[in-house]
N, C-alpha and C positions, 0 to 999 in steps of 0.2 A: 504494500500500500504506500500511497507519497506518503510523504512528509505531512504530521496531522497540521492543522490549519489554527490559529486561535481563535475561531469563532465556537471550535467545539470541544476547543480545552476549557476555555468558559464553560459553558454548558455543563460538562461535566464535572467539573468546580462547583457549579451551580448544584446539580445535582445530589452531588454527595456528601453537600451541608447536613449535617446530624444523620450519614448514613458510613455505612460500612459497604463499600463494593466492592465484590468477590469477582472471579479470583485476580484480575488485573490492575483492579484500582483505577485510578480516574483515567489515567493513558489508555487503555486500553477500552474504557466505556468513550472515551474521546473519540476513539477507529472509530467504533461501531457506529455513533452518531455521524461522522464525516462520511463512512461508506454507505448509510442509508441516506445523508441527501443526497450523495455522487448519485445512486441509482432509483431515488426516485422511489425509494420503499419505504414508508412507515418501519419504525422497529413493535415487534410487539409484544405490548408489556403485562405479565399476566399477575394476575393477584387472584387466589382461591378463597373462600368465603365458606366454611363449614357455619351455617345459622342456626348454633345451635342454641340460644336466645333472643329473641321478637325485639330485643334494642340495643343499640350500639350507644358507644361511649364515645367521649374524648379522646381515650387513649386508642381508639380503631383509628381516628382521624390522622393520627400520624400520620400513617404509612398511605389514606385516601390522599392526603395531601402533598405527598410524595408525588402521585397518580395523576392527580390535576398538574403539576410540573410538565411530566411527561406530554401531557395531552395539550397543554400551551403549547407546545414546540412541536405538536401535528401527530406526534406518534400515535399507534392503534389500540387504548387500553382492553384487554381481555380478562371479564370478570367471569371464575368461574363458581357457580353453583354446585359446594357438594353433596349433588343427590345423594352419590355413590358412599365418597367418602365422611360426611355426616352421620353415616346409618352405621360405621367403626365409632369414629371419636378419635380424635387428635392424641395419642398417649405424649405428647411435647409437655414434658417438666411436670408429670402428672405423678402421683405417688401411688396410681392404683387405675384397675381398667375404668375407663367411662363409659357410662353408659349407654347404646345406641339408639339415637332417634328415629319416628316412623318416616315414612314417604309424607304423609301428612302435615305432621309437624316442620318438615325440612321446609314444604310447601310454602306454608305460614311465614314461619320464621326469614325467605329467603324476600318475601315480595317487603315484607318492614325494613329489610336491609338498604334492598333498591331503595325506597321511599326516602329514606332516611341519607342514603351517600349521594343522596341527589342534590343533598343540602350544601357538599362539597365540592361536586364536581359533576360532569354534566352526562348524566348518565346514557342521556339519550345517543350518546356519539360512543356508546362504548359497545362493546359485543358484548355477548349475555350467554353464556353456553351451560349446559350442567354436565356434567361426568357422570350423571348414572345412564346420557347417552351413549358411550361408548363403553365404559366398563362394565356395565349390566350386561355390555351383548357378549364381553369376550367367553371364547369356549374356554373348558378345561385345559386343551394342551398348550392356550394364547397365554392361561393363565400360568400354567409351568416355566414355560418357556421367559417371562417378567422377570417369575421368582430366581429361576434361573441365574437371572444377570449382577445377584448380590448377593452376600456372602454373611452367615450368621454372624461369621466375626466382625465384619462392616457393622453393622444392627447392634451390636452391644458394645459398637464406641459413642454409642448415642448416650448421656449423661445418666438419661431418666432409666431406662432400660437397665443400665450396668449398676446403678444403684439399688435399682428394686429385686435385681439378682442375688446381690451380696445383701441382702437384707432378708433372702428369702421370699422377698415379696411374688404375688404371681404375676407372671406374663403370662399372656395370651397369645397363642399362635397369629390370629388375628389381625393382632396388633401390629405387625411384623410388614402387614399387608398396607396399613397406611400412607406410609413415607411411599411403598413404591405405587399405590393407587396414585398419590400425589406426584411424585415425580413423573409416571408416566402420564398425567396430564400436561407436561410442558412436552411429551412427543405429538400429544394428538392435536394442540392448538398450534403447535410449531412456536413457541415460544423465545423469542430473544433476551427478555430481560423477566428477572419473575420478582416480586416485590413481598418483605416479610416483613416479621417482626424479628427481633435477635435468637427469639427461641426457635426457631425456623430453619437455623443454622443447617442441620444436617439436612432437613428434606430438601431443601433448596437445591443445597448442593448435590444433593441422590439427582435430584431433576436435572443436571448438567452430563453424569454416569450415564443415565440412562439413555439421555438423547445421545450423545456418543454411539452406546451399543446398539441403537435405531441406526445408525449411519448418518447422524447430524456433523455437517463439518466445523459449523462453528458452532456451538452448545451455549447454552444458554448463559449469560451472568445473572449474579446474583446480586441484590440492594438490602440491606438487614438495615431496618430503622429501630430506635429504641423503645422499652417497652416503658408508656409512661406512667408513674408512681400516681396513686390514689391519693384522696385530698390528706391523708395522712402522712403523706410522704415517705415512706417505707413500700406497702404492698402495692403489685402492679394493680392498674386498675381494673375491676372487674366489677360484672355482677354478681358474680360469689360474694362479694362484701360491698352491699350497696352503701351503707352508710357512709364509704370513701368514694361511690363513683357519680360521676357526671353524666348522666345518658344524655343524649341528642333531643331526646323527649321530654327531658324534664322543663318546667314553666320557664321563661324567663329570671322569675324572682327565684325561683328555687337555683339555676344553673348558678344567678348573680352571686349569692348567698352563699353555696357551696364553695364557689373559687375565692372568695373573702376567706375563706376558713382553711385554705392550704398554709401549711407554714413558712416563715420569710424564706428558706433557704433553697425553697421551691419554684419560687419566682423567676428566677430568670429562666429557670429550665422550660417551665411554661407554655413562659415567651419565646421561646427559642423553635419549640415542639410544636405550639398550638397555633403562632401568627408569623406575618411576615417579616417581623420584625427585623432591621437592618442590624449587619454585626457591629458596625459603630456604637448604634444606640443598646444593646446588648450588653457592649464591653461598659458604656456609660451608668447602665445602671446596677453591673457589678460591682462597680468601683465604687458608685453613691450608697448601695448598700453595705459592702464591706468596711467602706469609712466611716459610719453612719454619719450620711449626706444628707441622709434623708428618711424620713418617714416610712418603712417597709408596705403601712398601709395605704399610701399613695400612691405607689405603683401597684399596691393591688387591687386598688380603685380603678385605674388605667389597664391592667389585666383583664377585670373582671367586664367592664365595659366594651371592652373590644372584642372579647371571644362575645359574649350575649349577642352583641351588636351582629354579630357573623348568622346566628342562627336563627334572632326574633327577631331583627332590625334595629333601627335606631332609636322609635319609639317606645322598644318592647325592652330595650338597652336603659334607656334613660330614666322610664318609670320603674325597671328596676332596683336603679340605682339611687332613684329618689326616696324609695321605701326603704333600702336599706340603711340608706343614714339615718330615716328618721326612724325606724324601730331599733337599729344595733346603736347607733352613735350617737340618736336623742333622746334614748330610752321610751320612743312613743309607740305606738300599735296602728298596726297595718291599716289601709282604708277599707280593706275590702275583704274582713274577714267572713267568714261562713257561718252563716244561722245554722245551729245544729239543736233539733227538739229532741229532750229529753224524756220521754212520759214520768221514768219510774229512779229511784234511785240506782246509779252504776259503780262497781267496783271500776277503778281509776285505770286496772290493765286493762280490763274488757272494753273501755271503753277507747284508750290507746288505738289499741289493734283493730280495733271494729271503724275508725277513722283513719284508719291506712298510717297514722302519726309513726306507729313502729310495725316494723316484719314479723316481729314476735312478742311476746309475755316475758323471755329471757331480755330483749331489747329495752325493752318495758319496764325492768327492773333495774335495768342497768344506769339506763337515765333517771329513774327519780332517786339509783343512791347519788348520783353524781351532781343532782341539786337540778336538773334539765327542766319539774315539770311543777308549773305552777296554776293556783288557780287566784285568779283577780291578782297576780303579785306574787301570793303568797306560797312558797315552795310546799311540796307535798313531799313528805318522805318515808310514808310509810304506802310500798307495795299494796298493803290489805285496804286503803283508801277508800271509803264508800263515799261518792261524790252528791252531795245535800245541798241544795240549794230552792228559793224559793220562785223567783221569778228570770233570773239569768246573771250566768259569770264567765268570765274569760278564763277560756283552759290555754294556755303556753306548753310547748313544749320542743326542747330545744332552743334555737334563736329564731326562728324563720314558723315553726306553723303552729295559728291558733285556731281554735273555734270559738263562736260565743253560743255557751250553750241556754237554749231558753224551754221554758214548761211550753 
């Protein structure tokens, strides 16, 4: 190939801001972009989608907005639906087998995904394929011949795998069959570039093996974005632990609210992860933070604003933003809390959980030892709480949801 050009050493500079790209690194993802405008080919970029829950987070959006990158600069993104592979379960950093979902459920779960990554990038210009079209049809000896091309000992330099070995734990033959259902989806889409998270390490790169052993000349590279940390800043974000995560569905005030309550040292990571944010202004408010320059919750006023603004708009951003100074920072109460009729006296969990306030009676407990649940003010701390009132009181709980409950 000539000599790479710097319109696409940019680009791939571009690109590889908060990513890891395998195995060549940015030179190399440079070619590939230089020799798809020489001839005139989109490159094409795949990302799999196991939905195996109805809402996505913040922390999906990473690597979506890696995808929107691509798709500025004309490439062809490829999303695919795992019919196939859904109905296993991802065993990536799992301590134990997961459990497989139906055709149904994948169903459900895949068309909220669309809805929802539409909010990032423009779905309509993307292909849409699912994998339980091709690998549902393969016969028995298509499917030997797969297993074939990789080696039990390859499969347990996979972390999760070698770990639950030496622990005794069980594997599942099964299981075995994921990374290569996954990897050989980058044979059957003809895949260029495949797009993950960092846990994704291994399949990724299985997908690069395999197309090789298809007779791919150039195989695939791989992009690993980071996996980002829940509003607690420790575990990655999930709906295994909603109390830390951000869905794409959650209200406006609820999203504003949540990202106020990440901790300082989360901040730039964020902004680095979540928006556009230029590396100047980046390095600016490491600095203002680290010196303390500044106020840590002024830029998370400016965080929290800007991601809302992404999802509800500016209006939906603002009023946000306006309720949450005045109930966290002028200690006043929301405008627009919920009538909620009481008939009869309620114990204080039942009544938690039967208002969606918490996931469980464990949750439920947890917040009123920790002082979280109040009624007109006044904290409640005893679990057994039977909630008595005559004509209506503000139930609080946490900082962001009240009811006003009335006879």
């Amino acid at each position: 190939m000539s000599e790479i050009r710097q319109e696409f050493i940019d680009q791939a500079k571009h690109i590889a801001r908060n990513a890891e790209i395998l195995p060549g690194g940015i030179e190399e993802l440079a070619a590939k972009l230089q020799y798809s405008k020489d001839t005139d080919t989109p490159l094409r970029i795949k990302l799999g989608m196991d939905p195996t829950r109805p809402d996505l987070h913040l922390g999906h959006t990473v690597v979506m907005r890696k995808l929107k990158e691509f798709q500025a600069l004309g490439h062809k993104i490829v999303l695919i639906v795992g019919g196939a592979t859904a109905m296993i379960g991802d065993p990536s950093g799992k301590s134990e087998t997961r459990p497989a979902l139906t055709k149904d459920e994948v169903e459900f779960n895949a068309k909220t995904y669309l809805e929802q990554m539409s909010k990032v990038l423009d779905v309509s210009q993307a292909e849409i394929v699912n994998n339980a079209d091709w690998l549902h049809k393969m016969n028995f000896t298509e499917l030997l011949s797969l297993a074939g091309k990789v080696t039990v000992a390859q499969m347990m330099t996979r972390d999760d795998f070698a770990k639950r070995y030496s622990e005794g734990r069980p594997i599942a033959i099964h299981e075995f069959f994921y990374p290569l259902m996954q990897a050989y989806d980058s044979v059957a889409i003809d895949a260029d570039i495949e797009l993950g998270g960092t846990d994704q390490r291994f399949n990724t790169l299985l997908g690069r093996d395999i197309q090789s052993a298809y007779g791919k000349k150039y195989p695939q590279m791989v992009c690993l974005l980071p996996l980002l940390e829940g509003t607690d800043g420790v575990v990655k974000m999930s709906k295994t632990y909603p109390q830390h995560c951000i869905s794409l569905t959650d209200s406006a005030k609820d999203m504003f609210g949540k990202l106020m309550s990440i901790p300082d040292n989360m901040i730039t990571r964020y902004f680095s992860l979540l928006t556009d944010i230029s590396k100047k202004d980046l390095e600016l408010y490491d600095k203002q933070i680290n010196e303390n320059l500044i106020n840590p919750r002024d830029l998370k006023l400016k965080l929290a604003h800007l991601i809302t603004e992404e999802y509800h708009g500016k209006e939906g951003a603002d009023k946000a933003q306006e309720e949450f100074i005045n109930v966290v920072s002028n200690k006043g109460l929301p405008q627009d809390i919920e009538e909620v009729k009481i008939e009869q006296d309620k114990n204080i969990l039942d009544l938690l959980v039967e208002l969606n306030f918490v996931s469980s009676r464990g949750e439920g407990k947890r917040l009123i030892q920790g002082g979280g649940v109040k009624l007109d003010g006044e904290k409640i701390s005893d679990a057994g709480y039977l909630i008595s009132f005559d004509e209506s009181v503000i139930l609080q709980a946490g900082k962001r949801k009240y009811a006003k409950l009335v006879r």
